[in-house]
C-alpha positions in Angstrom: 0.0 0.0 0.0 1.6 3.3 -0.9 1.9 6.1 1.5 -1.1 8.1 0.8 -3.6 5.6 0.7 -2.1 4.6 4.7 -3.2 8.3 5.6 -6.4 8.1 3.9 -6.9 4.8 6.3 -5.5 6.6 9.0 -7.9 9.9 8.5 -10.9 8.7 7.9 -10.8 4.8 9.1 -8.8 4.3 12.1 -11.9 4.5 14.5 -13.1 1.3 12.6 -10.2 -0.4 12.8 -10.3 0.2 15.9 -13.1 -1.5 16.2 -12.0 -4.7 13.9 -8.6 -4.7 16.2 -11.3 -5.6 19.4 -11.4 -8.7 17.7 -7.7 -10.0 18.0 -7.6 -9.0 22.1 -10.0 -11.7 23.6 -7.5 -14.3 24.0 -6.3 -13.0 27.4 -9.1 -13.4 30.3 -6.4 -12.9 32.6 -7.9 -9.6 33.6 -11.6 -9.8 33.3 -14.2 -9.1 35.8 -17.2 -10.9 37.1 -20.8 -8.7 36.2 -22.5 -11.3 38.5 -22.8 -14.8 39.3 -23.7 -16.1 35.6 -20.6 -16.7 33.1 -20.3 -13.4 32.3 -17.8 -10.8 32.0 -17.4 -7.3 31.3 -13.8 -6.2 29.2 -12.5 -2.6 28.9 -10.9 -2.9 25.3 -10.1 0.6 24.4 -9.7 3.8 25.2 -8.0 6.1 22.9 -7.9 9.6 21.9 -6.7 10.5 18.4 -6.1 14.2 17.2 -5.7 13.8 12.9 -2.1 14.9 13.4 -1.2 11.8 15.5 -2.6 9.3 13.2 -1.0 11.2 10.6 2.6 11.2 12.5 2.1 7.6 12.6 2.7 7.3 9.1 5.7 7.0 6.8 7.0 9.1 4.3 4.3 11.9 4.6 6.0 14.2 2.7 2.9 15.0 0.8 0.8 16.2 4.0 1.5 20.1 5.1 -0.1 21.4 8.5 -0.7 25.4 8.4 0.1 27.2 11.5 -4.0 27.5 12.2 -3.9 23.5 11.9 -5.6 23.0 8.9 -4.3 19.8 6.7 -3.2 19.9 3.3 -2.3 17.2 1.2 0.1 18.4 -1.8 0.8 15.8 -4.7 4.1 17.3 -7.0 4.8 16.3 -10.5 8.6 15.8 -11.2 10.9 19.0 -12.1 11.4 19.4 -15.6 14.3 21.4 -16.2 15.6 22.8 -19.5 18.9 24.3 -20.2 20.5 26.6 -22.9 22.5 24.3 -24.7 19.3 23.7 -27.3 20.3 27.7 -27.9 23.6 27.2 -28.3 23.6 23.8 -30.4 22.2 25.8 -33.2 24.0 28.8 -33.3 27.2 26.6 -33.1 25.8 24.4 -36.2 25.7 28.0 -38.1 29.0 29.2 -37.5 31.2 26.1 -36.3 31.5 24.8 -40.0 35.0 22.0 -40.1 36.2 23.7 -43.6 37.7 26.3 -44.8 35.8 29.1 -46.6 37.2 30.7 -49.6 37.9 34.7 -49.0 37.1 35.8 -52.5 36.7 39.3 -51.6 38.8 41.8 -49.2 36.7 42.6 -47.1 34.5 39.3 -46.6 31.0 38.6 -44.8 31.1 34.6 -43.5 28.2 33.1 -45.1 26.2 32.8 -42.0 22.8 34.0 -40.9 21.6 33.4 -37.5 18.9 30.1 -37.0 14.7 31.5 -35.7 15.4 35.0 -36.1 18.3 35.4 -33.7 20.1 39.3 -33.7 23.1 38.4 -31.6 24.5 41.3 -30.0 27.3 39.8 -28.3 28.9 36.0 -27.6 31.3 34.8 -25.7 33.5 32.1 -26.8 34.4 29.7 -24.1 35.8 27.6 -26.8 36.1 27.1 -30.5 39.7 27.3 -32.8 40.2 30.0 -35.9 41.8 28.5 -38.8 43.6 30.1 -41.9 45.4 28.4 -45.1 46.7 31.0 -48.4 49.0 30.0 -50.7 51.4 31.8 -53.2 52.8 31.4 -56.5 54.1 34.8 -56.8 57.8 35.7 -57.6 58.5 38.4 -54.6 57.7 37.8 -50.6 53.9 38.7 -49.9 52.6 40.1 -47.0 49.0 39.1 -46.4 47.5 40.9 -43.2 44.7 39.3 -42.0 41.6 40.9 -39.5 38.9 39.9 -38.2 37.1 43.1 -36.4 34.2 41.4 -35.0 36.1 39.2 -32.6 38.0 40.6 -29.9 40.0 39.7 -26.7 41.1 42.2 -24.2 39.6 44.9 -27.0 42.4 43.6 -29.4 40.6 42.4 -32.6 41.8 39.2 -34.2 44.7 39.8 -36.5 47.1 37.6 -38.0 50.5 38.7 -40.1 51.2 36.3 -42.7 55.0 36.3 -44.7 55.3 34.4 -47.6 58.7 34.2 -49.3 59.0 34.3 -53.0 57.9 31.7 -54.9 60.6 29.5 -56.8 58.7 29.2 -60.0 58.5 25.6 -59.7 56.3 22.8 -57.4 53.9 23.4 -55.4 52.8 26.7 -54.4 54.0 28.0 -51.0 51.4 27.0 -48.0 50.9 29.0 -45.2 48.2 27.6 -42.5 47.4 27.5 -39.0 45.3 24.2 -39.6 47.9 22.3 -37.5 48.0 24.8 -34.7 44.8 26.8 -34.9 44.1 29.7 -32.6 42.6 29.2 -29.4 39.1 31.3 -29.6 38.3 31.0 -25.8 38.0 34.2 -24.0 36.8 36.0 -27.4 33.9 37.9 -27.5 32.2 38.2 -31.0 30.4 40.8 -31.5 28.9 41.3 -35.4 28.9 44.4 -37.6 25.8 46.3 -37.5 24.0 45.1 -40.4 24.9 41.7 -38.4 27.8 39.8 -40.5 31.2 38.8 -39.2 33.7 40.1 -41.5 37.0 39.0 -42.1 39.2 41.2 -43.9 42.7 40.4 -45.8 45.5 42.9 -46.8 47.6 40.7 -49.7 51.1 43.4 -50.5 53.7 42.0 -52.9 57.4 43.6 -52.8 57.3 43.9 -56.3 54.5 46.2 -56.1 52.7 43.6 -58.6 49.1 41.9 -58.3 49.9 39.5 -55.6 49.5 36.0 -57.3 47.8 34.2 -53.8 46.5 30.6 -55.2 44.2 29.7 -52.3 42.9 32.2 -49.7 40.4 30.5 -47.0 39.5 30.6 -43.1 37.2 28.5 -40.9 36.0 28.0 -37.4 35.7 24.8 -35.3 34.5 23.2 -32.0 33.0 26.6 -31.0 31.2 26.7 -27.9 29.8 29.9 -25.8 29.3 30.9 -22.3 27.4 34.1 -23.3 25.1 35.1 -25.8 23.4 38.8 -25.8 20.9 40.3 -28.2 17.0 39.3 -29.2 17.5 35.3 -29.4 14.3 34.7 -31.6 11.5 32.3 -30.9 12.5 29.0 -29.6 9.9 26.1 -28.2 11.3 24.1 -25.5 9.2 21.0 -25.6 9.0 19.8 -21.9 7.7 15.4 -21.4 4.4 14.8 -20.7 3.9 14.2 -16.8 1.2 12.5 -14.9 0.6 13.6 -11.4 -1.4 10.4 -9.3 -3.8 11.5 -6.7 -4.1 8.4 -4.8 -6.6 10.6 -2.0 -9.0 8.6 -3.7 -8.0 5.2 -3.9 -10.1 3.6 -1.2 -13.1 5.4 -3.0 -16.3 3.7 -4.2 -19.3 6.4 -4.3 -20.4 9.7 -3.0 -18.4 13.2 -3.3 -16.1 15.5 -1.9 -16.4 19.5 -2.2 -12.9 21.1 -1.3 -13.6 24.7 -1.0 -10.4 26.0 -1.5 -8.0 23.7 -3.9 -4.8 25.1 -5.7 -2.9 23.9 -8.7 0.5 25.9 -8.3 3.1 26.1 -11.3 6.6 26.7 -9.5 9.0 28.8 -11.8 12.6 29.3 -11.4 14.5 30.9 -14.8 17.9 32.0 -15.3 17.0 32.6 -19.0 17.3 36.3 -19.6 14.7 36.3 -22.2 10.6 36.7 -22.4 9.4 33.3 -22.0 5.5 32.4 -22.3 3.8 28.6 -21.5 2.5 27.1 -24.0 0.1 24.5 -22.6 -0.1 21.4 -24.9 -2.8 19.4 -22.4 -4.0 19.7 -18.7 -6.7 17.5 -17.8 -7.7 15.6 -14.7 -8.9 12.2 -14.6 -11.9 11.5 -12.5 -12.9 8.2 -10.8 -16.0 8.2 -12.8 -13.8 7.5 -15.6 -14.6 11.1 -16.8 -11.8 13.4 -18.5 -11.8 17.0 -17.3 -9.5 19.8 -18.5 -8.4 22.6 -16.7 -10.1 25.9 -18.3 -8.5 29.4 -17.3 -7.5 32.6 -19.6 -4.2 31.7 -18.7 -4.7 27.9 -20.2 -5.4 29.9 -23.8 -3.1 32.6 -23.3 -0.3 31.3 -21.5 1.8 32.2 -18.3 4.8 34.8 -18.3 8.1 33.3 -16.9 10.0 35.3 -14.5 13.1 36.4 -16.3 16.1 38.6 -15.3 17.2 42.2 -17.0 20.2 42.7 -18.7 21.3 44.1 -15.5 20.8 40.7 -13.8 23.1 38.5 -15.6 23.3 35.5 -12.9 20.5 36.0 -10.9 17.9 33.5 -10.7 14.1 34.9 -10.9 11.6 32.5 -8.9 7.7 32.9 -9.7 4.3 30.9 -8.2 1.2 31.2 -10.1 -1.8 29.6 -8.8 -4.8 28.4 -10.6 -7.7 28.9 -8.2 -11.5 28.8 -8.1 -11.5 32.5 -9.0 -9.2 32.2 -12.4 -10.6 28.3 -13.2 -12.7 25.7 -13.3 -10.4 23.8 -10.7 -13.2 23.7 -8.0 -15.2 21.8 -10.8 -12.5 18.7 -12.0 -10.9 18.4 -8.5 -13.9 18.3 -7.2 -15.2 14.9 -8.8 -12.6 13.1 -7.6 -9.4 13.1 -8.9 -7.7 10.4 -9.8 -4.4 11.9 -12.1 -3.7 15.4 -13.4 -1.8 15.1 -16.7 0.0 18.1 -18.3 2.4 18.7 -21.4 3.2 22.3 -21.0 6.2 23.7 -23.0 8.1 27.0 -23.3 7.9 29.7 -26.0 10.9 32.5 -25.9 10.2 36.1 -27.5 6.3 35.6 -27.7 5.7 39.1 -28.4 7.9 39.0 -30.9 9.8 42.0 -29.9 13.4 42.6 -31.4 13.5 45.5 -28.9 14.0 43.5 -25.9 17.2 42.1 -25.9 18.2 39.3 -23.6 20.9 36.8 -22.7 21.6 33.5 -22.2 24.7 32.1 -20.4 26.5 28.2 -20.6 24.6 28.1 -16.9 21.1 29.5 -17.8 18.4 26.5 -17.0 14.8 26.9 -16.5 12.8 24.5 -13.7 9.0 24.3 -13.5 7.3 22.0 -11.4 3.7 21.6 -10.6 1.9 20.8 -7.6 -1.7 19.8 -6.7 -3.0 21.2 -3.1 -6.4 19.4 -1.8 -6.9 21.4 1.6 -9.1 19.8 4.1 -11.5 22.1 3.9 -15.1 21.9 1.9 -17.7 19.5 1.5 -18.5 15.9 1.8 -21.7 14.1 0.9 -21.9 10.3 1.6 -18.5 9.7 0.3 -17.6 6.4 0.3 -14.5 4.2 0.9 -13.7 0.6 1.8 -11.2 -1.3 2.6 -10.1 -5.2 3.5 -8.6 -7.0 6.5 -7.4 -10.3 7.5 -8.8 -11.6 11.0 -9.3 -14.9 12.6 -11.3 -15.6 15.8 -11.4 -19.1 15.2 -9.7 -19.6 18.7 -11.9 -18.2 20.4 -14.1 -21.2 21.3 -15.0 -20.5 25.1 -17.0 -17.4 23.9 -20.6 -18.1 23.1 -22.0 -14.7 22.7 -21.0 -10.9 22.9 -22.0 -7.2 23.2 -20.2 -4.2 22.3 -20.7 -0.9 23.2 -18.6 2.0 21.5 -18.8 6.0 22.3 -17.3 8.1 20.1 -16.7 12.0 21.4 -16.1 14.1 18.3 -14.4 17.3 17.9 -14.1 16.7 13.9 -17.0 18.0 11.5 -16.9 14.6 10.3 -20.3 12.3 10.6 -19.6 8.8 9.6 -21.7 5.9 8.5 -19.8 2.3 8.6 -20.8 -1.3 8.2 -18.7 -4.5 8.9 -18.8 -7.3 6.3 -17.5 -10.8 7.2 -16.5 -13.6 4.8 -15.0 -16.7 4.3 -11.7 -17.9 2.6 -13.8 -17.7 -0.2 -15.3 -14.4 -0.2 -18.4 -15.4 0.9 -20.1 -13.0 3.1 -21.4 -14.4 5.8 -22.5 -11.7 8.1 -22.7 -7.9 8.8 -22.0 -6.8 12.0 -24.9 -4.1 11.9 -28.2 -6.0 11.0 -29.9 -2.9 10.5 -27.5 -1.7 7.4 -24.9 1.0 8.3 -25.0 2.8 11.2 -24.2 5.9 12.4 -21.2 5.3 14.5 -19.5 9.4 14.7 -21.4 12.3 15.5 -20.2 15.6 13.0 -19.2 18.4 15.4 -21.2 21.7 15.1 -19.6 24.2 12.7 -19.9 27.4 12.9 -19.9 30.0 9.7 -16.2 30.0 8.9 -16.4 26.5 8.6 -14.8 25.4 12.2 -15.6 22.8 14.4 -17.4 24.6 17.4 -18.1 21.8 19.8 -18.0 18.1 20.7 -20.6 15.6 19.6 -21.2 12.1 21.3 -22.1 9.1 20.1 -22.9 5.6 21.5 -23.3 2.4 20.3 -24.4 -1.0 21.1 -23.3 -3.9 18.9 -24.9 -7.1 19.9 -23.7 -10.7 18.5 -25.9 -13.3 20.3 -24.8 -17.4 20.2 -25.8 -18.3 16.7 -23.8 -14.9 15.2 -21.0 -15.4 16.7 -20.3 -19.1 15.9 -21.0 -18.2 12.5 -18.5 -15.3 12.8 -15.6 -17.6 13.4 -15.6 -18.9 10.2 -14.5 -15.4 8.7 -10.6 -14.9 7.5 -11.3 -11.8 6.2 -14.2 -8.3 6.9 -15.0 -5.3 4.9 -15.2 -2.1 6.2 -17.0 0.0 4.5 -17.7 4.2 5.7 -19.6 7.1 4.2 -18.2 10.3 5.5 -20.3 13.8 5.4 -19.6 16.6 6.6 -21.4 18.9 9.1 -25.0 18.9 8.5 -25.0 15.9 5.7 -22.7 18.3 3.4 -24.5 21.0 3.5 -22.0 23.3 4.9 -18.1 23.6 4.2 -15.9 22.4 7.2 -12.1 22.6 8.3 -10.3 19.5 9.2 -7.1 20.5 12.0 -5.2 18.3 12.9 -5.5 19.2 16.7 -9.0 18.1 16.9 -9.8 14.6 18.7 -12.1 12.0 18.4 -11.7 9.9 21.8 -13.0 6.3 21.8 -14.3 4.1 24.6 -15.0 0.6 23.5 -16.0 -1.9 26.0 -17.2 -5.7 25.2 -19.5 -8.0 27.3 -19.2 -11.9 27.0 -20.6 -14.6 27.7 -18.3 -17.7 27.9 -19.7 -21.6 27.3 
């Protein structure tokens, strides 16, 4: 059994299993006491006062269950964090400009043949990374001087510039080659920054002694591995699709009819963006799965129109910029879906940069930009229930318990929750056979609802009490069981006709006593 469906026991059941645990503790009559001169006996079995938060400290891995300061019990289900970084951004601008060849200068002054990928205007990058190549060669009959620039990358402010001395060609075999291919230039700690009509120019300078047209064969430059920690300027539209998640609300696992009302629940999308760009959700689907089988999607102005990321200025380079948006009853339908009983919320929500489509707003990315959104479901113990529902299985065995013919219960139940509860016992066999109930009338009331006032607090104690007769024939009939069904409907205050608040420091305190008669 996973760890929410033990609090959901532990909430709402533990007062019948209190009751189905009686039936384990008559093998000890070392204690009993005489009612009179017949055989029989009267047995204090239990007396116990619960308050919600110590069933629910009982409990394991509650991570999911929050307590506000007022006492009022939340259970929170999270999906996983879905993180996306900037090396998507990067990839493509590197697939643009880090081309493994060399690309023939056949003009002075030069533009590299690359346009930025989506609409990118790069203002700036920064070169972590990445090696500038060169290879000329020269046929001509006097030394050539071939200056080489490249004014759009710079380091320290000194632009890129190579000298290049060729000495005069022989007149016969191979031109003269003069490269960098086997010792490129190390391109980390460049910054590039394009011209303004946004090329990267490379400009040559070819002077022969002779004061002739320089005869230069082959003239070519390339760049390789390239890799950025910083990139500045308006970085276009970019979808970052995120994996479809599934969120499993397993509140209602034990469930088998009636409904719940929570007055007040939350779906909250956590944000947390380094990206220093306008970034939008796009959401793909966001639906909840009912146990009726039914398939409900979230509806909201912001489902349609999506939710701005948090984002920092250009001033902000580093920070991190942390956002909580909250779908509510007032901006949704959330009352509606997570109010019939939700089983799973399922959500594919990606991330759209630049959605305005703005090229005035420039922003940055660096190598350690990431984006983290995670969602979480809230179900507050707080709202409505009507005749809802659960049931759930145990083993027993009184088999050994031959010396007792017949027995009585009696069971009081003082209640400061705004809780009224309806249960029935089922027994059966090893073969699932039911053999008896242990209320012949059909459920019973067994808890009391405390009063609640207008805000939706409990305002009092109610008492209940209850006598469970099993005469000869019952009982004898009862040892045959291995296994009973307990089955509850819970409503709140009033048979649901007012919203309640569930603490966790109010107590239901039970007194369960058993009269027997032995053979």
């Amino acid at each position: 059994m996973n760890k929410n469906s033990k609090q959901l026991r532990g909430l709402l059941l533990f007062f019948l299993i209190a009751l189905a645990g009686a039936c384990t503790q008559l093998g000890d009559f070392g204690d009993i006491e005489t009612v009179n001169s017949d055989p029989e006996y009267a047995l204090p079995l239990i007396t116990a006062r619960f308050s919600i938060g110590d069933v629910l400290d009982g409990f394991e891995e509650n991570n999911v269950l929050f307590i506000d300061p007022d006492g009022l019990i939340r259970f929170k289900y999270s999906g996983d964090v879905l993180t996306k970084t900037t090396d998507e951004v990067f990839a493509a601008i590197n697939a643009t400009l880090g081309q493994d060849i060399i690309i023939p200068l056949t003009q002075d002054t030069f533009a590299l043949p690359f346009s930025f990928p989506d609409g990118l205007e790069v203002d700036r990058m920064d070169l972590k990374a990445g090696q500038f190549l060169y290879s000329f060669k020269s046929k001509h009959p006097s030394p050539v001087t071939v200056k080489l620039r490249v004014p759009q990358f710079t380091k320290n402010g000194q632009e890129l510039s190579y000298q290049i001395e060729f000495p005069a060609y022989s007149g016969t075999g191979d031109a003269i080659w003069m490269t960098n291919i086997f010792t490129p230039t190390n391109l980390d700690g460049y910054v590039i920054q394009p011209a303004e009509d946004g090329y990267l120019y490379v400009i040559k300078e070819v002077i022969a002694q002779d004061g002739n047209p320089p005869l230069i064969t082959e003239a070519g430059v390339g760049l390789q591995d390239l890799a950025f920690s910083y990139a500045e300027g308006y970085l276009g539209n970019n979808t970052y699709d995120e994996s479809r998640d599934t969120i499993f609300i397993d509140f209602f696992d034990k469930w088998i009819n009636g409904d719940i009302y929570f007055a007040d629940p939350k779906i909250t999308i956590f944000f947390e963006n380094s990206f220093g760009v306008p970034t939008r959700s796009v959401v793909n689907v966001f639906e909840v799965f009912t146990v009726r089988q039914d398939v409900l999607p979230l509806e909201s102005e912001f489902i349609t129109e999506g939710i701005d990321f948090p984002y920092p200025d250009l001033n902000e380079i580093g920070a991190v910029k942390y956002k909580e948006f909250k779908f509510t009853k007032e901006n949704s339908n959330i009352d509606v879906i997570l109010g019939a009983g939700p089983l799973a919320l399922d959500y594919d929500v990606d991330a759209f940069t630049n959605p305005d489509n703005d090229p005035n707003i420039r922003g940055f990315i660096t190598d350690s930009s990431y984006y983290k959104v995670r969602i979480e479901v809230e179900l507050p113990l707080y709202g409505k229930s009507v005749n809802f529902a659960v049931q759930d299985t145990f083993e027993i065995d009184l088999s050994s318990f031959d010396a007792v013919s017949e027995a009585e219960f009696k069971l009081i139940a003082d209640n400061q929750l705004p809780l009224e509860i309806d249960g029935q016992v089922y027994f059966q066999d090893a073969n699932g056979v039911t053999i008896d109930s242990l209320f012949e009338a059909g459920a019973t009331r067994l808890v009391e609802a405390a009063p609640v006032d207008n805000d939706g607090n409990a305002s009092g104690t109610a008492t209940k009490v209850n006598y469970i007769p099993v005469p000869p024939a019952r009982f004898e009939s009862l040892k045959m069981a291995s296994r009973l069904i307990l089955l509850a409907d819970f409503s709140t205050y009033n048979e649901g006709e007012i919203s309640a608040k569930v603490l966790a420091n109010q107590e239901i305190n039970i007194r369960m006593g058993l009269k027997v008669k032995t053979q």
